[in-house]
Biotite code that builds the C-alpha atoms (Angstrom):
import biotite.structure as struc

atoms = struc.array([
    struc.Atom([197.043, 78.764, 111.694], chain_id="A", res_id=1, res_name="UNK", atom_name="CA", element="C"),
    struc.Atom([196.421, 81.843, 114.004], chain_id="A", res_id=2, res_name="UNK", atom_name="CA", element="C"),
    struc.Atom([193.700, 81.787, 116.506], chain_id="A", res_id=3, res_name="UNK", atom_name="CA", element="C"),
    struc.Atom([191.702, 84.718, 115.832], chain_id="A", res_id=4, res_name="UNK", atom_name="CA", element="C"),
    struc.Atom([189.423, 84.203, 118.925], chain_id="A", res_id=5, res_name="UNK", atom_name="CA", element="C"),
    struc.Atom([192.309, 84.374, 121.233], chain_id="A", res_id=6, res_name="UNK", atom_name="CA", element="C"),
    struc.Atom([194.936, 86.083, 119.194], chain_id="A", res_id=7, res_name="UNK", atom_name="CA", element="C"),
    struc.Atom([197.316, 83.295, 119.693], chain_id="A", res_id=8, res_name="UNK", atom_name="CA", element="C"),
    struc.Atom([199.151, 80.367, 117.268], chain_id="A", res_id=9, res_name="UNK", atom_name="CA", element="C"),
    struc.Atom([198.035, 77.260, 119.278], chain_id="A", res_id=10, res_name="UNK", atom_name="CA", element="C"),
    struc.Atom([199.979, 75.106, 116.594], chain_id="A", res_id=11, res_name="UNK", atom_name="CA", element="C"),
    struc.Atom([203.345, 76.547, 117.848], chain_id="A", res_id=12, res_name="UNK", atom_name="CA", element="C"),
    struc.Atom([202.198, 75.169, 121.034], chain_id="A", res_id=13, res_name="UNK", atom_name="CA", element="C"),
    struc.Atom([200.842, 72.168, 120.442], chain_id="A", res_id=14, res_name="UNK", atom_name="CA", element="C"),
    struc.Atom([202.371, 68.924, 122.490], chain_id="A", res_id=15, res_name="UNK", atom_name="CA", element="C"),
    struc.Atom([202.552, 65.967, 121.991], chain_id="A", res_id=16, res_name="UNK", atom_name="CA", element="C"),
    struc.Atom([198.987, 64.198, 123.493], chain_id="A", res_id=17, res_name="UNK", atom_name="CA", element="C"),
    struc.Atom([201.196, 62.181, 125.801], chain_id="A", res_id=18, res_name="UNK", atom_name="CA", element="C"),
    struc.Atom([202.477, 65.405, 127.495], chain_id="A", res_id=19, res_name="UNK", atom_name="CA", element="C"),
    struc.Atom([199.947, 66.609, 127.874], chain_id="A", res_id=20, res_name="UNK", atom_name="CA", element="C"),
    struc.Atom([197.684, 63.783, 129.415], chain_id="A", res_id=21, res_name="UNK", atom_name="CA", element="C"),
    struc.Atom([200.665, 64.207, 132.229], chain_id="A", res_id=22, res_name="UNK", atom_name="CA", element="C"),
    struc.Atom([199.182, 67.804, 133.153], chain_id="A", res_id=23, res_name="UNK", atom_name="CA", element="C"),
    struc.Atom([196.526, 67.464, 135.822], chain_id="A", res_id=24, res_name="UNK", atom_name="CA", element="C"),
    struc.Atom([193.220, 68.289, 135.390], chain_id="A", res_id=25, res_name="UNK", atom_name="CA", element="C"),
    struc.Atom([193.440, 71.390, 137.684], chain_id="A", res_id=26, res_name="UNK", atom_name="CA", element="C"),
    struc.Atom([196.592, 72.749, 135.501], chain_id="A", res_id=27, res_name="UNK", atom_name="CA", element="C"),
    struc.Atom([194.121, 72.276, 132.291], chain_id="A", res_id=28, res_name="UNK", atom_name="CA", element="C"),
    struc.Atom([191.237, 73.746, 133.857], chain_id="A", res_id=29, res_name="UNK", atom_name="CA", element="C"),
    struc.Atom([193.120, 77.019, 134.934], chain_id="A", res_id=30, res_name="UNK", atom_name="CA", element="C"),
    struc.Atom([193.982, 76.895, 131.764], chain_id="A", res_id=31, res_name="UNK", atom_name="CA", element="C"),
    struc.Atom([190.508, 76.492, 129.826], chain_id="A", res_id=32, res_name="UNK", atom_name="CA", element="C"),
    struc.Atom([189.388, 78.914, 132.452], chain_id="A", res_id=33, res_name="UNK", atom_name="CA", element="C"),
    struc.Atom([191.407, 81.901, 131.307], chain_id="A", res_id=34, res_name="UNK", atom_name="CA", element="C"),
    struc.Atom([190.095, 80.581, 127.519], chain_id="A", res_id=35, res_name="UNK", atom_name="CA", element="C"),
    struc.Atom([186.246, 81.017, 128.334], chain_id="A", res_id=36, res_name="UNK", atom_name="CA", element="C"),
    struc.Atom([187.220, 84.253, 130.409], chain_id="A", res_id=37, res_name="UNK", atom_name="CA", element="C"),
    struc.Atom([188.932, 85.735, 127.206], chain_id="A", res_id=38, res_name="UNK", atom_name="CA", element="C"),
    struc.Atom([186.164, 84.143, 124.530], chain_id="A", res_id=39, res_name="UNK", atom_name="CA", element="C"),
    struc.Atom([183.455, 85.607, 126.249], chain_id="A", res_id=40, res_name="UNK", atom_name="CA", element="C"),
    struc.Atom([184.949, 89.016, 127.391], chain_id="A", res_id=41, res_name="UNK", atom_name="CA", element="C"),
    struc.Atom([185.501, 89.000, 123.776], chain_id="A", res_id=42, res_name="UNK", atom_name="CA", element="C"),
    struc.Atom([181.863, 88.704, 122.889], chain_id="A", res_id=43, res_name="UNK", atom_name="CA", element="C"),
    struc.Atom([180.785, 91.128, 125.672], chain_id="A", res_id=44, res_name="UNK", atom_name="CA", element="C"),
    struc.Atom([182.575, 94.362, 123.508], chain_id="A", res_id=45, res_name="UNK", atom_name="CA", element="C"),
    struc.Atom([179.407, 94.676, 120.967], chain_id="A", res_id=46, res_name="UNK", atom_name="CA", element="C"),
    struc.Atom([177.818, 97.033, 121.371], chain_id="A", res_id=47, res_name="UNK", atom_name="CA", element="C"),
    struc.Atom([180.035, 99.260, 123.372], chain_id="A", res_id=48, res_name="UNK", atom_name="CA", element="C"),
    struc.Atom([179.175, 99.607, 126.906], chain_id="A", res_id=49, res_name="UNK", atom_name="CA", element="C"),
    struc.Atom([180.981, 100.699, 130.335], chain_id="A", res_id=50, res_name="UNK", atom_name="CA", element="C"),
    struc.Atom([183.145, 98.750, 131.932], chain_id="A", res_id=51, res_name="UNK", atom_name="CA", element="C"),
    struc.Atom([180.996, 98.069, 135.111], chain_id="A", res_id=52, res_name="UNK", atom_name="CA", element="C"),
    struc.Atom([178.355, 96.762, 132.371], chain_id="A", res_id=53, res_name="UNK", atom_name="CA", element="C"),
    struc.Atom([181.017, 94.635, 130.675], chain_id="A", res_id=54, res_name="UNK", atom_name="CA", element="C"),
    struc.Atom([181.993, 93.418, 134.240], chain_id="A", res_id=55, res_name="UNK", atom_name="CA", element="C"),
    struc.Atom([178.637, 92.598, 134.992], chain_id="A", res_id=56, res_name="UNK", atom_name="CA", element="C"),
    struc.Atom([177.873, 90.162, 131.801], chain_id="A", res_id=57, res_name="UNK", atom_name="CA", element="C"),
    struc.Atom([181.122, 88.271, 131.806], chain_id="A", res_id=58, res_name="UNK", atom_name="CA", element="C"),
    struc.Atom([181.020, 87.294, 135.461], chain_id="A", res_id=59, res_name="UNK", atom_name="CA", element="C"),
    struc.Atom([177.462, 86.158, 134.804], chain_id="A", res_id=60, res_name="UNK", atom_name="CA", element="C"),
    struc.Atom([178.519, 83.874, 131.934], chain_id="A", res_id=61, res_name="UNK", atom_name="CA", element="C"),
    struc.Atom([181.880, 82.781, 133.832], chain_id="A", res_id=62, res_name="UNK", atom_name="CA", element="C"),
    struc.Atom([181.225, 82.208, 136.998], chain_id="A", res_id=63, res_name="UNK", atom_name="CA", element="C"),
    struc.Atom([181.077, 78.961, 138.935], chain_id="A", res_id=64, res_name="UNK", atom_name="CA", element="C"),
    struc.Atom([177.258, 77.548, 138.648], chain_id="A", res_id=65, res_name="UNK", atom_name="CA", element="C"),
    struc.Atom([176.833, 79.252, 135.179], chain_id="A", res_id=66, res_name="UNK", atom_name="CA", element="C"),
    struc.Atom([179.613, 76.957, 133.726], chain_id="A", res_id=67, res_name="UNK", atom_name="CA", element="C"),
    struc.Atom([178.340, 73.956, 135.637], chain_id="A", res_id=68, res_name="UNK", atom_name="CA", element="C"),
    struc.Atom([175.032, 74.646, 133.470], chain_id="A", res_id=69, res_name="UNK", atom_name="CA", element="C"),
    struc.Atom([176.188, 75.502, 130.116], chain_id="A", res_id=70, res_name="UNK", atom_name="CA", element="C"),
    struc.Atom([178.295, 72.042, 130.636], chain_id="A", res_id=71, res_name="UNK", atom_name="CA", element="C"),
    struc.Atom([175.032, 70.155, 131.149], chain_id="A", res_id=72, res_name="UNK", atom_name="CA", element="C"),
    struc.Atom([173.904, 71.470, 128.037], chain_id="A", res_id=73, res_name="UNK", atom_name="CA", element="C"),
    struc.Atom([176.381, 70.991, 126.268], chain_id="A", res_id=74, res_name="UNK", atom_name="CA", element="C"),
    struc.Atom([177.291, 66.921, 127.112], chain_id="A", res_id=75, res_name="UNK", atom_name="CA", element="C"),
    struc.Atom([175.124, 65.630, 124.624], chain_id="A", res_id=76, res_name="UNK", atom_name="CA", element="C"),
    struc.Atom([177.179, 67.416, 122.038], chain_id="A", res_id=77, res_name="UNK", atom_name="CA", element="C"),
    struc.Atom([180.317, 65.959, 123.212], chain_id="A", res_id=78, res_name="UNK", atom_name="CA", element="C"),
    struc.Atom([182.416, 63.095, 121.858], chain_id="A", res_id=79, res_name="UNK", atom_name="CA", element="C"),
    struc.Atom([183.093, 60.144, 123.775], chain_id="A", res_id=80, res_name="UNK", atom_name="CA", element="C"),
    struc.Atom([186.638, 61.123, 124.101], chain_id="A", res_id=81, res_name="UNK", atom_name="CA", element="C"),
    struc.Atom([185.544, 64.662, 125.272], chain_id="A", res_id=82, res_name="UNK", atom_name="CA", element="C"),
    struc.Atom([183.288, 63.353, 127.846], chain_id="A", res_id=83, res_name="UNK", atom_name="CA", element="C"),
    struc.Atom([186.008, 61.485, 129.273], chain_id="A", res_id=84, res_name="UNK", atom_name="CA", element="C"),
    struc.Atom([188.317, 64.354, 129.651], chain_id="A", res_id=85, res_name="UNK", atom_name="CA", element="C"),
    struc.Atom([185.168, 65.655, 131.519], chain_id="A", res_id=86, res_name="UNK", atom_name="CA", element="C"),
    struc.Atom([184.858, 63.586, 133.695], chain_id="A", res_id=87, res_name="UNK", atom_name="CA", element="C"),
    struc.Atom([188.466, 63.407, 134.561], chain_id="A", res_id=88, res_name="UNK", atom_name="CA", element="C"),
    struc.Atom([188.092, 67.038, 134.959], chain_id="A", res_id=89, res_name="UNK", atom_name="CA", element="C"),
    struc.Atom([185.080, 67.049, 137.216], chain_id="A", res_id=90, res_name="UNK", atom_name="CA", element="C"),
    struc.Atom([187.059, 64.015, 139.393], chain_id="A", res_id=91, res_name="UNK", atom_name="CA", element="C"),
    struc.Atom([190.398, 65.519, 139.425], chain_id="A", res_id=92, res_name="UNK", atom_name="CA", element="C"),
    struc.Atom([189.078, 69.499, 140.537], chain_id="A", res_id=93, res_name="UNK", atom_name="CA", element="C"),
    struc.Atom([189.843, 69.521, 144.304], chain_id="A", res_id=94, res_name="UNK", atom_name="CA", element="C"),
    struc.Atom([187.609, 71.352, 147.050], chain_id="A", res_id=95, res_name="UNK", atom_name="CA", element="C"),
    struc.Atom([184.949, 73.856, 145.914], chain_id="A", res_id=96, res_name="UNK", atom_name="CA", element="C"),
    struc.Atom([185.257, 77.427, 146.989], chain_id="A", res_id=97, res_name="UNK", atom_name="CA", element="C"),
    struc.Atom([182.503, 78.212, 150.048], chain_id="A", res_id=98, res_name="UNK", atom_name="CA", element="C"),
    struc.Atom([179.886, 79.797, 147.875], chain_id="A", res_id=99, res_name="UNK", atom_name="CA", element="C"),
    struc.Atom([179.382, 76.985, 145.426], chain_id="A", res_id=100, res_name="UNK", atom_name="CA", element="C"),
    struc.Atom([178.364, 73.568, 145.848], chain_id="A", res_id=101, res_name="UNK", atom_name="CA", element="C"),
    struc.Atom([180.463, 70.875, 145.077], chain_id="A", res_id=102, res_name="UNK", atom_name="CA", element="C"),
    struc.Atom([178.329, 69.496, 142.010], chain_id="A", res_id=103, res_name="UNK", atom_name="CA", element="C"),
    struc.Atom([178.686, 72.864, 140.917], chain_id="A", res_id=104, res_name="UNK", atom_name="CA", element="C"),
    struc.Atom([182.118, 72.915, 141.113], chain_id="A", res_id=105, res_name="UNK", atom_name="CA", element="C"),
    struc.Atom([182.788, 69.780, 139.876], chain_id="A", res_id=106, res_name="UNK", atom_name="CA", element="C"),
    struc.Atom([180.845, 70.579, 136.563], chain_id="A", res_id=107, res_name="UNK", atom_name="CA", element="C"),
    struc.Atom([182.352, 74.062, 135.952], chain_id="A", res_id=108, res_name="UNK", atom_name="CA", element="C"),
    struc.Atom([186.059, 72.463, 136.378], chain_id="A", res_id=109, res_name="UNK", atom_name="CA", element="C"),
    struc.Atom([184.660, 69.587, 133.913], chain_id="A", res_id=110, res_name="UNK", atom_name="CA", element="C"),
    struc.Atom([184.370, 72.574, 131.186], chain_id="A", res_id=111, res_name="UNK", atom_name="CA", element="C"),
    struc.Atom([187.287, 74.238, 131.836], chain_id="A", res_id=112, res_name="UNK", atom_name="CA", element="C"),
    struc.Atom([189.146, 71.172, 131.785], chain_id="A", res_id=113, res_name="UNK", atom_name="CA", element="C"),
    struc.Atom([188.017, 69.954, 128.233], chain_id="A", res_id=114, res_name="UNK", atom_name="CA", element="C"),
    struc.Atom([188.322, 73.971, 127.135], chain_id="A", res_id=115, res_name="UNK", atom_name="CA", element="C"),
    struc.Atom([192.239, 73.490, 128.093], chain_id="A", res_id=116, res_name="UNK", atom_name="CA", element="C"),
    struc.Atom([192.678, 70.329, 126.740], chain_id="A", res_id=117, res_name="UNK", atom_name="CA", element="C"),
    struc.Atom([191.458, 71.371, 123.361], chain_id="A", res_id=118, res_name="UNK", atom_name="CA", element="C"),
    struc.Atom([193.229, 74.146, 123.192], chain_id="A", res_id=119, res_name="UNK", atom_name="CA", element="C"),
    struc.Atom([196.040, 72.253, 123.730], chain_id="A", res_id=120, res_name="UNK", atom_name="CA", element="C"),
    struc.Atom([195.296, 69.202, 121.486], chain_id="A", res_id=121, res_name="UNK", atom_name="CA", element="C"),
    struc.Atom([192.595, 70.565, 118.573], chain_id="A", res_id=122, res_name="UNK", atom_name="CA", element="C"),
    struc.Atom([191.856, 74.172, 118.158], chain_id="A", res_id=123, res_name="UNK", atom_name="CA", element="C"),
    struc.Atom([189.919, 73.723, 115.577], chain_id="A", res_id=124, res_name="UNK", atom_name="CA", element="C"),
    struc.Atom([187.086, 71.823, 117.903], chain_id="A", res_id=125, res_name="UNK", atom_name="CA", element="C"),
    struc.Atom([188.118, 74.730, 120.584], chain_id="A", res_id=126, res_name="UNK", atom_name="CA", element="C"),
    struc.Atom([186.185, 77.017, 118.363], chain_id="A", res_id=127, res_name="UNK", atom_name="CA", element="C"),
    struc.Atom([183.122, 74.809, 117.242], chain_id="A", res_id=128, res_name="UNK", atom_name="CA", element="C"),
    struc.Atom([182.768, 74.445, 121.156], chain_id="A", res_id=129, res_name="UNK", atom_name="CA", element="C"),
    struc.Atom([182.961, 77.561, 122.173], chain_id="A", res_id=130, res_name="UNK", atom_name="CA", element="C"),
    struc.Atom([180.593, 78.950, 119.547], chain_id="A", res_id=131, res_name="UNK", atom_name="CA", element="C"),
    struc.Atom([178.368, 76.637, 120.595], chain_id="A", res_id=132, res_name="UNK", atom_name="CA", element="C"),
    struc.Atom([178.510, 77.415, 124.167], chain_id="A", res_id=133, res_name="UNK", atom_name="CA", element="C"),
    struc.Atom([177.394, 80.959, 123.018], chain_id="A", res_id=134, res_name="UNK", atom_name="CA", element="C"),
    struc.Atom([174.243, 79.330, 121.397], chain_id="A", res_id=135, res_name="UNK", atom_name="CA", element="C"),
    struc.Atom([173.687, 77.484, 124.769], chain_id="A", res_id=136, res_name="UNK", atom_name="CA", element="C"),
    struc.Atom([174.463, 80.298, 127.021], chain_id="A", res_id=137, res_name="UNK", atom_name="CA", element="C"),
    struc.Atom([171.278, 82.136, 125.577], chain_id="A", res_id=138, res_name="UNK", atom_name="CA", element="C"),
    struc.Atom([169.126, 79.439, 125.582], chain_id="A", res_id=139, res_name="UNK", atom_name="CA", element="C"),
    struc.Atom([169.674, 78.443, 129.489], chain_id="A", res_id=140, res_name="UNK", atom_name="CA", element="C"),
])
């Protein structure tokens, strides 16, 4: 089944979940990152707009301490499972750039990290999260 959020066939993709518990959390989170970058540029087309304005709402719903928040929201909505990937996401993330604060950091790389994973593992869920993470975005 085509993924008409991204554009892409995640099924031709798919590995096996053993591969792809190898991957590190950073490789899935650079990975879920350039998901949420794409979902919500996506959602920032309607209604047409310039480009600076465009610029200007995605890198307020992408950037570092906006993730960490919409990830607090969204916990309680998460599986066990999920949480877990998480977690290993928030543990696994490295050093924080200067401007953000480690909790921060930790938190956005948490959501990026269970973004990549299920893109990788159930699309399906990809897209119930990520709609919901609209929802959430508005209400925080």
């Amino acid at each position: 089944m085509s993924d008409p959020l991204l554009g892409l066939d995640p099924s031709s993709e798919r590995l096996p979940s053993t591969e792809i518990r190898r991957l590190s959390p950073a490789a899935l989170a650079y990975l879920g990152d350039a998901i949420y970058e794409l979902h919500v540029r996506r959602q920032q087309l309607f209604p047409p707009d310039r480009l600076e304005r465009y610029h200007q709402r995605v890198v307020r719903r992408v950037c570092g301490s906006a993730q960490a928040k919409l990830l607090l929201a969204l916990l309680p909505y998460l599986s066990p499972e999920e949480q877990a990937i998480v977690c290993w996401g928030r543990n696994g993330c490295g050093r924080p750039p200067r401007h953000l604060p480690l909790a921060d950091y930790q938190n956005a790389s948490g959501l990026e990290t269970i973004l990549g994973y299920l893109y990788l593992t159930n699309p399906d869920r990809l897209r119930s999260i990520l709609a919901l993470t609209d929802v959430l975005a508005e209400m925080i």
